[in-house]
C-alpha positions, 0 to 999 in steps of 0.5 A: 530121523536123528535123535536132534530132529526128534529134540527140535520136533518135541520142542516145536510141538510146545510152541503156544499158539501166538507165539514163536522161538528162534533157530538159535534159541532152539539151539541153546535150549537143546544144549547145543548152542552153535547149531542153529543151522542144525535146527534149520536142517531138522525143520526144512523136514519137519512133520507138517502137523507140527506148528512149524510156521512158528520157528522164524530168525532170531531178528523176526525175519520170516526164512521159507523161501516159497513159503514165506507168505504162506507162514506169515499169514499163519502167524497174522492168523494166530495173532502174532504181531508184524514190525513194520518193516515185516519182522515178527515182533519178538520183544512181544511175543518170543516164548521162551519155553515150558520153563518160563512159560506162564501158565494160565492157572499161576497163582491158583 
């Protein structure tokens, strides 16, 4: 496994429940900012006990192939919400990673 495939897995590890990030994000978060076909790569092998339904396209669409379904379902699960043309709805709920995450105990 190459040290970007551990950086993308470390990163997808931190996605909350409910939530998701984009290839291209995933990217940029990682200081490398054209690769999100890299990140493609590293989750087309991605350990399945990672959260990995939760990477989808930068405009909500859902990649996967046979898998499409399977992921969808997983992400209604957790609550995620649909546009109605079947696009995760990103405005509502893109995490924009541990940085800006916001944290439960804020303001304590």
């Amino acid at each position: 496994m190459s040290g970007f495939s551990e950086q993308v897995y470390a990163l997808v590890a931190q996605i909350p429940q409910g939530r998701v990030m984009a290839y291209g994000q995933m990217a940029r978060m990682l200081g490398m900012p054209r690769a999100a076909r890299m990140v493609g790569w590293a989750m087309r092998n991605c350990p399945d006990r990672l959260p990995w339904q939760r990477v989808v396209m930068a405009d909500g669409s859902i990649a996967g192939g046979g898998y499409r379904e399977i992921r969808r379902a997983m992400l209604e699960a957790e609550g995620v919400p649909f546009l109605p043309d079947g696009r995760v709805d990103m405005a509502a709920c893109q995490w924009n990673g541990p940085k800006n995450d916001e944290s439960p105990q804020k303001g304590i």
